[in-house]
N, C-alpha and C positions, 0 to 999 in steps of 0.2 A: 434303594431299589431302582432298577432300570427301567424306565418307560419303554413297553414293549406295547407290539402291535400282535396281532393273529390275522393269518389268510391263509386261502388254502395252499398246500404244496403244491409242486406241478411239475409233472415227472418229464415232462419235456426241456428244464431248464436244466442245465448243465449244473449250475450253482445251487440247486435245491436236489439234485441226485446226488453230489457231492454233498452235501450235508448229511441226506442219510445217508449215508454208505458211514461218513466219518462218526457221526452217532450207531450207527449199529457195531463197528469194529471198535470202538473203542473199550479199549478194558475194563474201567471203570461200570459203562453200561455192561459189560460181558460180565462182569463179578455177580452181579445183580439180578441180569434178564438173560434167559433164552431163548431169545425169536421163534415160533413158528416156523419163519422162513428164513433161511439162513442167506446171510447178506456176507458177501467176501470179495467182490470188484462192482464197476462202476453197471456192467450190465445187469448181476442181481439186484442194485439197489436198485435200476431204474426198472427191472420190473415187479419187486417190492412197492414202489412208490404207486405204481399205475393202479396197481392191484388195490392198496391203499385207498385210494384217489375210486377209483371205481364202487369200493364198498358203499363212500361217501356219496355216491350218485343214486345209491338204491336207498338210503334212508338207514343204513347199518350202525353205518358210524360216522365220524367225522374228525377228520387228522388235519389241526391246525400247525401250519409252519409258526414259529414265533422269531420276532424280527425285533430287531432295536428299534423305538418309533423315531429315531433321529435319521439314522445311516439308511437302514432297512436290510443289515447284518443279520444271517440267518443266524440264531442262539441255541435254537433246539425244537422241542416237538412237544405237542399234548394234544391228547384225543381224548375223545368219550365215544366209546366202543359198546359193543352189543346190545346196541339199544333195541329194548322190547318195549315197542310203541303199547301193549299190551297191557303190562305192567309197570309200565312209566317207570324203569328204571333201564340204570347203564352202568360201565365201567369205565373209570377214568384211568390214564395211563401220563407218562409225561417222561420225556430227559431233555438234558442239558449238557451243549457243549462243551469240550473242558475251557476251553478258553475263557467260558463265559459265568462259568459257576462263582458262585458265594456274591452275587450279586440280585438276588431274590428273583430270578429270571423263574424256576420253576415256581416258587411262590404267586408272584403274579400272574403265569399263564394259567395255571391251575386255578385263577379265582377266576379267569376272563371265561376259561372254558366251561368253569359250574355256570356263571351267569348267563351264558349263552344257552344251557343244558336246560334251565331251569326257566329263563325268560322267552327264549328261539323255540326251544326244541317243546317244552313243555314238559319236560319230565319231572317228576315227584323224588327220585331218590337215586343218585349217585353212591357208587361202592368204589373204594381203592383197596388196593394189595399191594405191598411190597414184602418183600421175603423178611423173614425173621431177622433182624441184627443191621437189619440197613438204619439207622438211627437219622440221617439227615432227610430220609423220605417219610419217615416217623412226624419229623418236624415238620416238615413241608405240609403235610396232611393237617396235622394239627392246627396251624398258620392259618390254612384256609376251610377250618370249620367243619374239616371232618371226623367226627368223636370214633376215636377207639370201641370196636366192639367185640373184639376176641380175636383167637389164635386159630386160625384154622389149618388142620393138620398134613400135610402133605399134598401140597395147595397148586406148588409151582415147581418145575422142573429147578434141578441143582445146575449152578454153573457150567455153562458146555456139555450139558448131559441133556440124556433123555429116558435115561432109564433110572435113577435115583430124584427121590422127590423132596423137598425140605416145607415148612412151616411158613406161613404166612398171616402176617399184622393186617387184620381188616379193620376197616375206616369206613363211615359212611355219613353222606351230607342229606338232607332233607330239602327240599323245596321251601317249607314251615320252617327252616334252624332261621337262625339272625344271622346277616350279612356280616363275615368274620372283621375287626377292624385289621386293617394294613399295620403289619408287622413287621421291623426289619430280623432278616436272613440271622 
């Protein structure tokens, strides 16, 4: 597994707009996820990014860049999103760049961001979703302690679409579960 780091993005860097822009166009992430906001040159990502980055200043959410802890090579992205200080709970999200995949880079961000959720933020209960059939986001979830809890039915927008809806694998971690042991990818 890669020793990675987390901080926040910053939509003012040229190399962290560039990174989302290449994580959002990439096909892989495209098979998978349909943005919100549609990211297609360096000006929508960097006002994707701010918008991002902004949520994060009101207490929303929180989008960690994740970095190689050696170089400081952007890898990819993971957030915990809509948080209801309320209900002490959130959603977690996360991708990986292709370059950087099959090296536990989502695995480890995803564990850095539950501990941060759970010991920062103070939240009680994280949820993930990935769409049906995605099997290596299945595992990732799994990795870091978040148990299967059903199918929920037309959950997430289809590939590139907005008008067809498909199934989605929920996942959920507990403040209370046990700290998952580090697993290799």
């Amino acid at each position: 597994m890669t020793d990675i780091l987390l901080r926040p993005w910053d939509p003012r860097s040229a190399d962290d707009v560039d990174a989302w822009l290449r994580g959002h166009v990439d096909p892989e992430f495209r098979r998978w996820n349909t943005p919100i906001r549609v990211i297609t040159d360096t000006a929508s990502a960097r006002e994707s990014l701010a918008a991002k980055t902004a949520d994060g200043a009101t207490g929303r959410s929180m989008a960690f860049c994740v970095t190689d802890a050696a170089d400081g090579t952007i890898l990819g992205q993971v957030s915990v999103n809509a948080i209801d200080r309320i209900l002490s709970n959130a959603v977690v999200g996360y991708w990986v760049l292709p370059e950087a995949r099959g090296r536990g880079v989502a695995t480890g961000s995803l564990l850095l961001a539950a501990r941060w959720a759970f010991a920062e933020a103070g939240l009680h209960r994280l949820e993930l979703g990935h769409a049906l059939g995605h099997e290596g986001s299945c595992r990732v979830a799994e990795r870091c302690g978040f148990l299967y809890e059903g199918t929920v039915r037309g959950a997430m927008w289809e590939a590139e679409r907005r008008d067809a809806f498909r199934d989605v694998h929920r996942h959920g971690r507990l403040a209370t579960d046990p700290e998952p042991e580090p697993k290799a990818p």
